[in-house]
NUSE-715267 format. One line per 4 residues: number of its first residue (from 1); for each residue x, y, z of C-alpha. Coordinates in nm, 4 decimals. Layout:
BEGIN
NUM	X,Y,Z ~ ...
***
This chain:
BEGIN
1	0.0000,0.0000,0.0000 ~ 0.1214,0.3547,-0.0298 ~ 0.1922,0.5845,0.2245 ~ -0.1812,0.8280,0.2877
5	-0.1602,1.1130,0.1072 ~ 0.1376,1.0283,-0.1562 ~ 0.0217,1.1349,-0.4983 ~ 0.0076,0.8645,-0.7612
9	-0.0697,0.7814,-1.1314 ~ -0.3541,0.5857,-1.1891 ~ -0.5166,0.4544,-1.4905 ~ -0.8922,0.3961,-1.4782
13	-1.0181,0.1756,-1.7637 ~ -1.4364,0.1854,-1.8252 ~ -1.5603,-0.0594,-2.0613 ~ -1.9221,-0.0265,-2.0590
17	-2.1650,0.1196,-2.3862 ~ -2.4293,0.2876,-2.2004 ~ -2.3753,0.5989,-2.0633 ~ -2.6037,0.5852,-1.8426
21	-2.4937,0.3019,-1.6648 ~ -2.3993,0.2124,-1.3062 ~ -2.0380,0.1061,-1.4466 ~ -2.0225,0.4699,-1.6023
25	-2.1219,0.6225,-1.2534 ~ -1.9053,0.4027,-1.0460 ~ -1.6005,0.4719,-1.2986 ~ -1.6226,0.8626,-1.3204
29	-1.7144,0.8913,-0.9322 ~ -1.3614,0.7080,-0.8399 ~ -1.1847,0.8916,-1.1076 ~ -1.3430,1.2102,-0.9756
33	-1.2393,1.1123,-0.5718 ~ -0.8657,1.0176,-0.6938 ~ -0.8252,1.3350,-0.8472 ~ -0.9853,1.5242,-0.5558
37	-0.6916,1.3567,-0.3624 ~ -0.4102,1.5112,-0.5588 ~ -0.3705,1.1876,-0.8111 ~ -0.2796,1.1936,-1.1454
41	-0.5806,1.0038,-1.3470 ~ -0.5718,0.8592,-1.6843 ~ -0.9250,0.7745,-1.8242 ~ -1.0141,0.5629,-2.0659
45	-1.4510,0.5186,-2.1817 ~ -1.3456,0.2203,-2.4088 ~ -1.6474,0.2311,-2.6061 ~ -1.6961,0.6099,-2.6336
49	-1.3263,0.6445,-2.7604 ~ -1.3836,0.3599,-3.0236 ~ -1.0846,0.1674,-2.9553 ~ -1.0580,-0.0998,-3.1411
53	-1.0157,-0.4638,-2.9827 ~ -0.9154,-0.6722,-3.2666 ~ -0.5142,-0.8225,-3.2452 ~ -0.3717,-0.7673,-3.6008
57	-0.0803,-1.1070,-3.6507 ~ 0.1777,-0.8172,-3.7125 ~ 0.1580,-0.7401,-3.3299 ~ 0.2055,-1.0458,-3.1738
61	0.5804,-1.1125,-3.1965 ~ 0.7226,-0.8945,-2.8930 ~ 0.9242,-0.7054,-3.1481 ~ 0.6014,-0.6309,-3.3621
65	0.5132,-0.3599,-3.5113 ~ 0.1979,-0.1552,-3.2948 ~ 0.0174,0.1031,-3.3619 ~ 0.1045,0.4589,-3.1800
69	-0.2611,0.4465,-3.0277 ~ -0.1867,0.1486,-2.8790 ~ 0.1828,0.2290,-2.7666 ~ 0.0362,0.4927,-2.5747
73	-0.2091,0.2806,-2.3756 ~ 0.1196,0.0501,-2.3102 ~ 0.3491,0.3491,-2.1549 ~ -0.0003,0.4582,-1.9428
77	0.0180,0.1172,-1.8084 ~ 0.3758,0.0883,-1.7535 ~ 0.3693,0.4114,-1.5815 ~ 0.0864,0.3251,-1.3874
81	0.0883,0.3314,-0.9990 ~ -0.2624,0.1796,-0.9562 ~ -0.5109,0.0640,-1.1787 ~ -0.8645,0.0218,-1.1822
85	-1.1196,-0.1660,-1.4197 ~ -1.4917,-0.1154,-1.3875 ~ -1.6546,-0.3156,-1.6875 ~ -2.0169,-0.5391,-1.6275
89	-2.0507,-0.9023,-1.5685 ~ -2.1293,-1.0189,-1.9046 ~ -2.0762,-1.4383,-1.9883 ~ -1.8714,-1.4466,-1.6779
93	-1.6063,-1.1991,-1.9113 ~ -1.5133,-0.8558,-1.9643 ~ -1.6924,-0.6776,-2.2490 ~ -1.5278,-0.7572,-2.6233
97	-1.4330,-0.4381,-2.6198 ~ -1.2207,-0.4732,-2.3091 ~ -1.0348,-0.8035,-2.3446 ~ -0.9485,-0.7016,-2.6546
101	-0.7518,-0.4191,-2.4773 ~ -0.5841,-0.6628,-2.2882 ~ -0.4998,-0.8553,-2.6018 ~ -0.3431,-0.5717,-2.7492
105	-0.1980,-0.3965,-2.3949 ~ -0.0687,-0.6426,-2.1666 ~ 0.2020,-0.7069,-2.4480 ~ 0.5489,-0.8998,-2.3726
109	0.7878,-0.7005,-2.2963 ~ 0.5185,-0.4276,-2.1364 ~ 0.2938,-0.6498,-1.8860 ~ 0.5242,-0.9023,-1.8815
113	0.8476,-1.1344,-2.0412 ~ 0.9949,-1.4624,-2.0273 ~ 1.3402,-1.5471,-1.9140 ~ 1.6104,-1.6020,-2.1509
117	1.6225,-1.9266,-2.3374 ~ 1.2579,-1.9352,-2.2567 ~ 1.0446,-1.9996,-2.5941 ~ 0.7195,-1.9134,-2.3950
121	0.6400,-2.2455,-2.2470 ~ 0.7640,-2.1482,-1.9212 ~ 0.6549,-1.9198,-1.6188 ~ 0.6393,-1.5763,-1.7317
125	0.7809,-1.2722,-1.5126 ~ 0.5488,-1.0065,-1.4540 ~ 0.6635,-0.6716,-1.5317 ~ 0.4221,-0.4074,-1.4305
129	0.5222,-0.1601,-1.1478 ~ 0.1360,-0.0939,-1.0116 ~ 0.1499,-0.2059,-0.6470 ~ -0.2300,-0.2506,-0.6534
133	-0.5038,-0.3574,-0.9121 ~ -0.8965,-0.2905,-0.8079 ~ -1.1313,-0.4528,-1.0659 ~ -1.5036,-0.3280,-1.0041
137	-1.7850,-0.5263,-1.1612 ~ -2.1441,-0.5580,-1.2099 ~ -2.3978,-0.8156,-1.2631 ~ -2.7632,-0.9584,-1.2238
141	-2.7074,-1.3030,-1.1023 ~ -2.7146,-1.3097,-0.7008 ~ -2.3855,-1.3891,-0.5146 ~ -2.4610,-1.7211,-0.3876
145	-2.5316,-1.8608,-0.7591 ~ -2.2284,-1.7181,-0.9197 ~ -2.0052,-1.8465,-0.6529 ~ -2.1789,-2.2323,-0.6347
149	-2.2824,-2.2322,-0.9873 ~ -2.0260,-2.0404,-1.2026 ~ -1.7071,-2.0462,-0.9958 ~ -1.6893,-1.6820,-1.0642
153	-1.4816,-1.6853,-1.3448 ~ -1.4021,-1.3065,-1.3771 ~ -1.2227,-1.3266,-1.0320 ~ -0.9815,-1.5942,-1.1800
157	-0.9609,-1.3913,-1.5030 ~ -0.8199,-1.0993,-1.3351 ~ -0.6490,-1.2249,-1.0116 ~ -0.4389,-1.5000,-1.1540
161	-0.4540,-1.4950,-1.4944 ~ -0.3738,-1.1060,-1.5463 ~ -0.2550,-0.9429,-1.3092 ~ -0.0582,-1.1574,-1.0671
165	0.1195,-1.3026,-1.3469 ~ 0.1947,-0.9651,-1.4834 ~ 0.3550,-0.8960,-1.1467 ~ 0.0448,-0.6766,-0.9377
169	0.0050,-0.8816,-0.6212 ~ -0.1748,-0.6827,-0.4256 ~ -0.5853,-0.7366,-0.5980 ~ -0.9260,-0.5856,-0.4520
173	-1.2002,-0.6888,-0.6189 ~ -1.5835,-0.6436,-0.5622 ~ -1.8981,-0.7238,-0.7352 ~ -2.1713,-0.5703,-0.7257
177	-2.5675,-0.7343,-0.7642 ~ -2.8010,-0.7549,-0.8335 ~ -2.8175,-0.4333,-1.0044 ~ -3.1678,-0.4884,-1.2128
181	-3.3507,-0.4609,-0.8719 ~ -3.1271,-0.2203,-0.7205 ~ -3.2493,0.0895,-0.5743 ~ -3.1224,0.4308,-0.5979
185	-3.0136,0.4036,-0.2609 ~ -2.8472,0.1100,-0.2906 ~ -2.6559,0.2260,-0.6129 ~ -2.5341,0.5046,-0.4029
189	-2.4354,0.2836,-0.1295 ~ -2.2231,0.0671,-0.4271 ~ -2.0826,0.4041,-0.5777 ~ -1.9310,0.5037,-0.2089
193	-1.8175,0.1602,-0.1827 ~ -1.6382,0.1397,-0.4676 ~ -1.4581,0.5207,-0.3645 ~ -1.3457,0.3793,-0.0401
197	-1.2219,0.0488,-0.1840 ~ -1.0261,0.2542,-0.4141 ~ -0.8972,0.4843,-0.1810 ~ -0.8019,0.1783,0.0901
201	-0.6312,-0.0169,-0.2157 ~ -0.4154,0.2750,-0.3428 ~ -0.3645,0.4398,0.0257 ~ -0.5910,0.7483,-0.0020
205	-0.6731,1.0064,0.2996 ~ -1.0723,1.0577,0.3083 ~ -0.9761,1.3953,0.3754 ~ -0.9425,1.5506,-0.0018
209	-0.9005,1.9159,-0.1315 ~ -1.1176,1.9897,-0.4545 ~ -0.8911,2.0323,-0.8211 ~ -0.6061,1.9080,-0.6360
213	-0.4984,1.6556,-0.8802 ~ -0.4745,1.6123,-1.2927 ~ -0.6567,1.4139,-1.5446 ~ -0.5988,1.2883,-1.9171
217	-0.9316,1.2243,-2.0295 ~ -0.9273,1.0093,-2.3775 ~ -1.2818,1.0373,-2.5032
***
């Protein structure tokens, strides 16, 4: 955890298409609190921005050739002292849109490598510097049945096969349901929750100034 009060860079990635959604609440109220403590916040609305998810061949090889969009979502997460995902329960996956941004993101040589003399059949080494990872989701299906029924898959997506093998051991994670019946009081209670998870994860005072920090909005 960082020390309360140090000012950090973290990258907030949204991958949701309505608007109007909890997901788009819950992402722009913790972007708006870690900026409010003096962060540095790079936001990303996946779907408004249009970014595209599919994985050409040409960038697979770790010496291929990417696009400049897509080197600059690599140095935001290399750089990045936290990050956060908020992105909907969908299939027991992220959104298209989304995993094709890890696809193209968490590259070799970026999120992660493998030792020398290693052809990629062994243990790769994680290399990204976040100390912490919060992944926020939502979903209709009630907690006991995803647990008993599905496993919950999306924990095991991000947890072990993402980020702890790209090196970010310290995970938070929290879903929230059932949001089709929720109230507006409960959606409230869920936004707050997801600012103090956010704020515990990344070591964040309560006690915030207004304008105190900087954003780089990608819309």
């Amino acid at each position: 955890m960082h020390p309360v009060n140090s000012s950090i860079r973290i990258l907030i990635i949204l991958g949701h298409p309505d608007s109007g959604s909890l997901n788009h609440a819950i992402a722009h109220a913790v972007r708006d609190d870690m900026l409010a403590a003096g962060n540095e916040v790079v936001f990303h609305d996946l779907y408004r921005e249009g970014f595209d998810p599919l994985l050409l061949a040409e960038e697979i090889p770790d010496n291929g050739g990417i696009p400049d969009i897509i080197q600059a979502h690599c140095d935001e997460l290399r750089s990045a002292d936290g990050i956060v995902i908020v992105h909907p329960n969908w299939w027991g996956q992220p959104p298209a849109v989304l995993k094709g941004w890890i696809d193209r993101v968490f590259r070799p040589g970026i999120a992660y490598r493998f030792d020398e003399g290693d052809s990629g059949e062994g243990i790769p080494v994680g290399l990204l510097q976040a100390r912490a990872a919060v992944v926020l989701n939502t979903s209709n299906t009630i907690e006991t049945r995803e647990q008993k029924v599905f496993g919950d898959p999306l924990d095991a997506i991000w947890r072990r096969c993402i980020f702890h093998l790209c090196g970010v051991r310290q995970f938070h994670r929290r879903m929230f349901t059932v949001v089709v019946t929720s109230t507006r009081e409960q959606r409230a209670a869920w936004i707050e929750e997801a600012k103090a998870l956010c704020r515990d994860a990344f070591g964040q005072d309560a006690n915030r100034s207004p304008d105190a920090g900087r954003a780089s909005q990608h819309d």
